[in-house]
C-alpha positions in Angstrom: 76.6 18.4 38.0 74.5 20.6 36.2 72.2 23.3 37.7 68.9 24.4 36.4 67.1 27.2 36.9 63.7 27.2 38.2 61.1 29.7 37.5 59.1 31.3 39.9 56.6 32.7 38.1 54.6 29.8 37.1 51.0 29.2 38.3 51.1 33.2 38.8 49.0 35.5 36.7 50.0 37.6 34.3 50.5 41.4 35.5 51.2 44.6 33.8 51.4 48.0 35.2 49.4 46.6 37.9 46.4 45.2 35.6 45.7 41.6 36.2 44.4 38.9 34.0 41.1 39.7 32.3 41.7 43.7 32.8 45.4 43.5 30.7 43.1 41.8 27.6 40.6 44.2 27.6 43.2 47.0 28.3 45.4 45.7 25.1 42.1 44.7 22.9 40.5 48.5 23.9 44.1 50.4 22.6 44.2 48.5 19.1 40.6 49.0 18.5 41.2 53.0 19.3 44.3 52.9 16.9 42.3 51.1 14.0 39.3 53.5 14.2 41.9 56.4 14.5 43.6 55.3 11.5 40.3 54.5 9.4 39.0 57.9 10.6 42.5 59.2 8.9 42.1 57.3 5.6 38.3 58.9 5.1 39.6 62.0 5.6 38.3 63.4 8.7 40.6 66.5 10.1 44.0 65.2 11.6 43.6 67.2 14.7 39.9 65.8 15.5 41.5 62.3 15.0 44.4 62.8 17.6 42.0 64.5 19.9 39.0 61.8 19.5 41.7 59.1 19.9 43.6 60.4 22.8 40.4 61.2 24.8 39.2 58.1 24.2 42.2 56.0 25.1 42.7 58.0 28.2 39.0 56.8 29.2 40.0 53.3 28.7 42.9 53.5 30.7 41.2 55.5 33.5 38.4 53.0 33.4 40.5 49.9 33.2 42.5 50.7 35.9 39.3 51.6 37.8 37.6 48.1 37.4 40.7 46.5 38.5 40.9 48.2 41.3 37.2 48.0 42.5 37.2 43.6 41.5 40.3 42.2 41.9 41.9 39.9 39.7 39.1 37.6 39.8 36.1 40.1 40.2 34.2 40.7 36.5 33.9 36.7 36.2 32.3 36.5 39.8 30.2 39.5 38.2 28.9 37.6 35.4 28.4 34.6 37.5 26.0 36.6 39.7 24.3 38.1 36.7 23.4 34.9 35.3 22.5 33.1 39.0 18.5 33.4 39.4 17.4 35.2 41.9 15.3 32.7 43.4 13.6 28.9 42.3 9.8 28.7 41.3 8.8 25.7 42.3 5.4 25.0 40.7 4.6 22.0 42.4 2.4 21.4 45.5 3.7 20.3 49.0 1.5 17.0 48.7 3.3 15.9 45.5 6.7 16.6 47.4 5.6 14.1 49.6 3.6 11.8 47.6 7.2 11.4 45.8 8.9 10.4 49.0 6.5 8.0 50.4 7.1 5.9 47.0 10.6 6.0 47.4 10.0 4.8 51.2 8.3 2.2 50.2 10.2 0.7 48.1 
């Protein structure tokens, strides 16, 4: 009879180093835009050594704030974020109390 493996990992999110879901895209997306402007910087003709240094400062701050904002939200925490942001404080309701129920009684009746 033949055996088959089963994966555990499915339905699990995708981890790396510790960074979780959104965080590992903006982690990855954050290091390739450093290295393109690094090497565009390079090919204009800026000074080697203020390339390396802009890039490596810069990198280290999106690692150290990457791994911060994973940390302080969770896996699931910017989305709940901008879910907030975009919830309206409150509802202005322009209507008076005497429509409100002017509406209802018509329903009642029929």
């Amino acid at each position: 009879m033949d055996t088959y493996h089963i994966n555990k990992g499915i339905g699990r999110t995708v981890e790396f180093k510790g960074l979780k879901a959104q965080y590992l895209f903006i982690f990855v997306g954050g290091l390739l835009g450093v290295l393109i402007s690094v090497m565009i910087m390079y090919m204009i003709g800026v000074n080697t050594y203020l390339c390396l240094i802009l890039g490596g400062f810069i990198s280290g701050l999106l690692i150290w704030q990457t791994f911060a904002l994973n940390g302080k939200y969770g896996e699931h925490g910017l989305m709940k974020l901008g879910a907030r942001r975009r919830h309206p404080k409150y509802i202005i309701s322009r209507k008076s109390i005497y429509r409100y129920l002017k509406a209802n009684s018509k329903k009642e009746c029929v």
